[in-house]
C-alpha positions as a printed Julia matrix, in Angstrom:
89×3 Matrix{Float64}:
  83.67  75.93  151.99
  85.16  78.94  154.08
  87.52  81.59  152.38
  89.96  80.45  154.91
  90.13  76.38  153.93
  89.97  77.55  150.3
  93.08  78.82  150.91
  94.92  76.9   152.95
  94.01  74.42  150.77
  96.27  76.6   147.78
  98.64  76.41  150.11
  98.56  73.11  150.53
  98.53  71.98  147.19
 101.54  74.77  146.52
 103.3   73.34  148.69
 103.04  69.65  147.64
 103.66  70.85  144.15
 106.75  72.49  145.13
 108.05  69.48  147.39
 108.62  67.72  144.08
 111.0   70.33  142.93
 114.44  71.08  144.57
 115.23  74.58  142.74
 114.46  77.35  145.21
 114.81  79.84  142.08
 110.86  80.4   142.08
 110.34  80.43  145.79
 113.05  83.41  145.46
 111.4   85.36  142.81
 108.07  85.26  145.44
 110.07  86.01  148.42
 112.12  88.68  147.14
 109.76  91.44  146.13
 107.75  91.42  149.54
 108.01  94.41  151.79
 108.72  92.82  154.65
 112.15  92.74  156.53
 114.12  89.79  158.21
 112.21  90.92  161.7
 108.71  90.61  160.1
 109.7   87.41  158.77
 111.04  85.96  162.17
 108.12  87.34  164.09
 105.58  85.83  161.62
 107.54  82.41  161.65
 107.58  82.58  165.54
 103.65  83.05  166.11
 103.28  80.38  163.39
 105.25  77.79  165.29
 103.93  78.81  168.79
  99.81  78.82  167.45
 100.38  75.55  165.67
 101.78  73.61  168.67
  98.93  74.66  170.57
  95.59  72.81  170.97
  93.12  75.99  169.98
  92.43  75.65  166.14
  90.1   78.33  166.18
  92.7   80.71  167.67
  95.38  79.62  165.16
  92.29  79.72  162.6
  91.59  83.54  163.24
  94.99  84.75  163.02
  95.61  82.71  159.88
  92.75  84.16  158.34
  94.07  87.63  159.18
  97.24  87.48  157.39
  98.24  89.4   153.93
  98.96  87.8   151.28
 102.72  88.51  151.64
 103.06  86.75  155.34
 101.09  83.74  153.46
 103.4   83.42  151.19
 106.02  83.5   153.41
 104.3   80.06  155.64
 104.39  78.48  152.0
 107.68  78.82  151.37
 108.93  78.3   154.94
 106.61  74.87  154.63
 108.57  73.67  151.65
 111.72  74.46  153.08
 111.12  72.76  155.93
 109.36  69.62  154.17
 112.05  69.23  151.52
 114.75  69.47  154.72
 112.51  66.64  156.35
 112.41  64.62  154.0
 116.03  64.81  152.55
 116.9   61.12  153.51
C-alpha cells in the first residue's frame, strides 16, 4: 500500500473519529500552532475543492501527496467541519 493511501486513509479514519464528537476544542489546539496564515488556508481549501471536482485522480493524487503535514491537517479539519455541518439534521 502507497505512502499516499496510508495516509489518506489516517485521514479518513480521523475524520470519522472526529464526526462523532461536536467539541471543536481539539481541532483548535491542531489548527492553532500551524504557520500558515488565513491566505494559505483559503488558497489550499480552493485547489482542494477545484482538484476534487475534477475527473483526474492522478492529478489530485500528486498534489495531495505533495502537501506538508500542516496543509493536511488543515483538509482534516476542514472535512469534519464540513461533514458535521452536513449532517446536522
Amino acid at each position: 500500500m502507497s505512502d499516499a493511501v496510508q495516509q489518506q486513509e489516517k485521514i479518513d479514519q480521523g475524520v470519522m473519529d472526529t464526526l462523532r464528537e461536536r467539541d471543536h476544542s481539539a481541532l483548535a489546539h491542531q489548527l492553532n500552532p500551524l504557520s500558515c496564515n488565513h491566505n494559505d488556508i483559503v488558497e489550499l481549501l480552493a485547489q482542494y475543492m477545484a482538484l476534487s471536482e475534477q475527473d483526474n485522480d492522478e492529478l489530485f493524487d500528486d498534489w495531495f501527496d505533495n502537501l506538508s503535514k500542516e496543509q493536511h491537517t488543515v483538509l482534516k479539519v476542514f472535512e469534519i467541519y464540513r461533514g458535521q455541518y452536513e449532517h446536522q439534521n
